[in-house]
N, C-alpha and C positions, 0 to 999 in steps of 0.2 A: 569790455569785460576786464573785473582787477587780476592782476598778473601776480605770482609769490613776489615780486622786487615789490610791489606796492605794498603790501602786508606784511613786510620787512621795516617799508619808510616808515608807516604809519604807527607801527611797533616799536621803532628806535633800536630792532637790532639785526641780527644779517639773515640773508638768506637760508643760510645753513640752520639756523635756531630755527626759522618757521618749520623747516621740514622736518624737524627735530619734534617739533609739537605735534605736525600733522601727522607724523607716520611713527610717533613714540621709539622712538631710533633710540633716543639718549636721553639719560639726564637733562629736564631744564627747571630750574627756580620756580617757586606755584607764583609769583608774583612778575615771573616773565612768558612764562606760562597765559597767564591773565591776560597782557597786554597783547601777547598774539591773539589769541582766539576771540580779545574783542574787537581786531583789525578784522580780524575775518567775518565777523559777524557785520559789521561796518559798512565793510566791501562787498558784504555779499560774495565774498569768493569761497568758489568751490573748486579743489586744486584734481588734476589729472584729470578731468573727467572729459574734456576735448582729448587730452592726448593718448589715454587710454583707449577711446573707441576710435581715433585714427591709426591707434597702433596693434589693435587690435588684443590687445593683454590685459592678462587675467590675474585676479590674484592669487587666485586661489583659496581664499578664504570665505568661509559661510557666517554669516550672524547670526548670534541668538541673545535676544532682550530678555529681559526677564524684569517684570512689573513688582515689585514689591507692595503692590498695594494688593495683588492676586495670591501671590503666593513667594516664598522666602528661599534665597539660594541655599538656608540651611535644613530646606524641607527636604526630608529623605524621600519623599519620592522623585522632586527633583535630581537630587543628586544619583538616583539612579537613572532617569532617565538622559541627566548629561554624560552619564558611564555608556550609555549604549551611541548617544551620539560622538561623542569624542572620539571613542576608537574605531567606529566606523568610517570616521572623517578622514580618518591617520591611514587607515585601509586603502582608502581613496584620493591619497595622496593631496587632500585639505586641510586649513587651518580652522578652527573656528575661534571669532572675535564675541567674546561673550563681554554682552555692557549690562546693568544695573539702569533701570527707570524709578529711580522714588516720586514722578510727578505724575501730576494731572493728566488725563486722557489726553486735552489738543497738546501739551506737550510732549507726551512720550511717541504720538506724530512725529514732532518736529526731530526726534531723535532717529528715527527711521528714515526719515528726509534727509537728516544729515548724512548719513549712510547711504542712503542710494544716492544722491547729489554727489557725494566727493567721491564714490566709486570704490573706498575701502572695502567693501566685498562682494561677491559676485551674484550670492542669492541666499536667502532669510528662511529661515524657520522659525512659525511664529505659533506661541504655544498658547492654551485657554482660550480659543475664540470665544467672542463676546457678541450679545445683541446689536446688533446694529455697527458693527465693528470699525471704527475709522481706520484702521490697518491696513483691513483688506481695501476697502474701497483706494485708496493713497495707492496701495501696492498694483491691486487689479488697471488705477486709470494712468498709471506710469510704465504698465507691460512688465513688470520687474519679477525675476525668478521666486518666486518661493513655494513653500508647501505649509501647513499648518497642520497641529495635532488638535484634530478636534471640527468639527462641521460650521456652517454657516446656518443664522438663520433667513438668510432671504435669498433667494434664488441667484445665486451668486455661482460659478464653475472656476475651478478650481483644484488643485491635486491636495489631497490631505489625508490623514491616517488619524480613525475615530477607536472609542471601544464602546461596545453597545452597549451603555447606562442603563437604559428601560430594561433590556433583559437583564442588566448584574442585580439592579435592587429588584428586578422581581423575583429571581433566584432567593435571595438572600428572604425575602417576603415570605414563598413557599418553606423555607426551611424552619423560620419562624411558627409561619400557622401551623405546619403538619406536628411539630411540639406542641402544643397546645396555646399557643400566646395569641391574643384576641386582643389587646388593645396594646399596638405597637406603636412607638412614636415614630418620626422620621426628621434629623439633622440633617440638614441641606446645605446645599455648597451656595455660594454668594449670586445671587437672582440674575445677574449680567452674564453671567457664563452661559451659554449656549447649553452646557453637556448638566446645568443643573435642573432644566428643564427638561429634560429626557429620563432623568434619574427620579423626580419628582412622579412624573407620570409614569412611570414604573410600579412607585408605590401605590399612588391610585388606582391604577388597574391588580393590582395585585388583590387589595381592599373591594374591589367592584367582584371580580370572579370569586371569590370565595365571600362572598354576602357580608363582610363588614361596615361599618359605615366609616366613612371619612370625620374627622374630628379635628377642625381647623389648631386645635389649640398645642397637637401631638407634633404640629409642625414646626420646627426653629430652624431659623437659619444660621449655619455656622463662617466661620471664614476662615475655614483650612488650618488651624493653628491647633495645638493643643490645647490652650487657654482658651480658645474658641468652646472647643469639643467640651471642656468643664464648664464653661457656665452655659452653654447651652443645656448639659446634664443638669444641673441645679437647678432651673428653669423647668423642667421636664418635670424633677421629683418634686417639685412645691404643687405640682396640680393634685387636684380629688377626685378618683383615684388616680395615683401615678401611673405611668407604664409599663407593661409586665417583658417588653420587648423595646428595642431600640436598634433601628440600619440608621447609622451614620456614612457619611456620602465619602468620608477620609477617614484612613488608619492612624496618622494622625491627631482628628479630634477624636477619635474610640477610644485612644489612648486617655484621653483627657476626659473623656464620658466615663471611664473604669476609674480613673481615680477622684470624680465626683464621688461615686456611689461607695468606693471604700471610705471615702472620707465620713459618712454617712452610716458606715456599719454595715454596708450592702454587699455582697458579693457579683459579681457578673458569670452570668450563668445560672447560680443557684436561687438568686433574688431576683434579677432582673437580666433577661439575654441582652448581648449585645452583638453586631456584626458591623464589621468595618467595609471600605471599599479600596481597593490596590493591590495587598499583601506584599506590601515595603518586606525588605529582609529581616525587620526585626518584630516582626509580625505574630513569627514563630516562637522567638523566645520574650513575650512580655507576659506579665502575671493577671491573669491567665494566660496562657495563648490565644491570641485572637482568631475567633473565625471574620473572615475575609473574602470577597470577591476577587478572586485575582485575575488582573489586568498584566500583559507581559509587558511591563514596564521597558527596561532595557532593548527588547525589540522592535519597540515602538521607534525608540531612538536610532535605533540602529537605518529602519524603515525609511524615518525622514529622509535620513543622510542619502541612502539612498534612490532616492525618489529623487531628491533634491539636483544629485550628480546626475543621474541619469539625464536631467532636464538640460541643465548648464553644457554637459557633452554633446548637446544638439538629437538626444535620441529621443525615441517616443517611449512614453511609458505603457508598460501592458497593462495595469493597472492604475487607473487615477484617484480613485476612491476607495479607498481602503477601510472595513470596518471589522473587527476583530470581535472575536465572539469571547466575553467572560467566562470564568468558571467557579464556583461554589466552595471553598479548602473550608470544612466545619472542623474546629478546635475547639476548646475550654472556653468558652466565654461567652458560647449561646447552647450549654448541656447543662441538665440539671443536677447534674452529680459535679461538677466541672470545680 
């Protein structure tokens, strides 16, 4: 097995700089930088992880990846949901190592691997589960602490903290139909995610109980962004007849679905309702105000964290499935006076 003195030779510099790269202590050059980690790559070396579990130490810090191909660390719901985790981590006397994935599915693996293999943290929270999730599986056949926000689709056990999607858009559904809107569209979250198929089927059953038909065409898929949310609005209003309603699966592309339809001469509310899903904090103050499902964002985070401690302290959890009930905030932006 390669030792740090080898991934020193093979590097051409000392001891002290590898650890310097491994555990980002200090300043090193990107171009010495480089030549370490492609020693280690090399070598195949994975540092501390013998001497850590003979010495029985912890770091105390939690991971959190965040996939940019899913969703953006500049997305406000994100960033509230790392406010509930962060200070619950600090509560709990942990760090968390937040890394960026801009690749491919088997490589943002291979970045979890790296992370469990060298032993930089003690246990993962991993957010958007997805179909068929290679995370989990890696995570589940290596025994390895984590919890996930968001359910599995295959029979898979596991501790995680959900919010019930089927009920928020059917909520959002009924508030729709009891105004009077009958042909409502629905922007959808990106098909891979787990919680976009529960939210879909929300809308269709909402459409089945109250005798409307489904109408393949009212469906778009969005991908979390507000530029998403506008051109999937654009798409929406080029249909004959357009939509007299629209649940969007993020407050963020609702945002971007409202400024479709101004761009258009439309108002939301008065022209066309619209209803988000989260209620981000700025939810309340956009033009209109959005109405919104609200998800506790923040205590979701907070949840992880601890669920996550609880596990790593060797205790049992009272709860391993968590799933949190939505709730309806009606604002300006699905009223006809609004």
């Amino acid at each position: 097995m390669a030792t740090i003195k080898d991934v020193a030779k093979l590097a051409g510099v000392s001891i002290a700089t590898v650890s310097y790269v491994i555990n980002n202590t200090k300043p090193v050059s990107p171009e010495t930088r480089r030549r370490v980690l492609e020693a280690i790559a090399k070598l195949d070396y994975h540092p501390n992880v013998i001497a850590r579990s003979l010495q029985g130490r912890r770091t105390n810090t939690i991971g959190f990846v965040i996939s940019s191909q899913v969703r953006r660390l500049s997305d406000p719901f994100y960033l509230e949901l790392i406010s509930g985790i962060a200070d619950e981590a600090a509560n709990q006397g942990f760090h968390i190592l937040f890394s960026i994935c801009p690749a491919e599915t088997l490589e943002e693996v291979e970045l979890y691997r790296e992370l469990v293999k060298t032993g930089r943290v003690d246990g993962l929270i991993i957010p958007d589960t997805r179909l068929n999730d290679p995370r989990l599986t890696f995570l589940l056949e290596e025994d390895f602490p984590f919890v996930t926000f968001g359910r599995s689709d295959k029979e898979k056990d596991f501790p995680y903290v959900d919010v019930d999607g089927f009920t928020g858009i059917y909520l959002a559904m009924e508030h729709l139909i009891s105004s009077g809107h009958s042909r409502i569209a629905f922007i959808g979250m990106p098909s891979e995610l787990v919680c976009a198929g529960h939210r879909l089927n929300g809308y269709k059953a909402a459409l089945s109980e109250y005798n409307l038909p489904f109408d393949q065409n009212l469906v778009v898929e969005g991908d979390l962004t507000q530029q998403g949310g506008y051109r999937a609005m654009r798409e929406l209003l080029a249909l004959e007849p357009p939509p007299d309603a629209v649940v969007v699966c993020s407050d963020l592309m609702a945002f971007g679905a409202i400024n479709a339809l101004r761009e258009q001469g439309l108002k939301a509310g008065k022209d066309i309702a619209v209803v988000g899903f989260d209620d981000i904090p700025m939810a309340a103050h956009f033009n209109p105000p959005l109405t919104t499902i609200h998800q506790p964002i923040y205590e979701i985070g907070s949840r992880l964290i601890k669920m996550l401690t609880t596990i790593l302290n060797g205790d049992e959890l009272e709860e391993k499935h968590i799933i949190l009930e939505p709730s309806l905030v009606v604002r300006q932006s699905s009223i006809s006076n609004g």
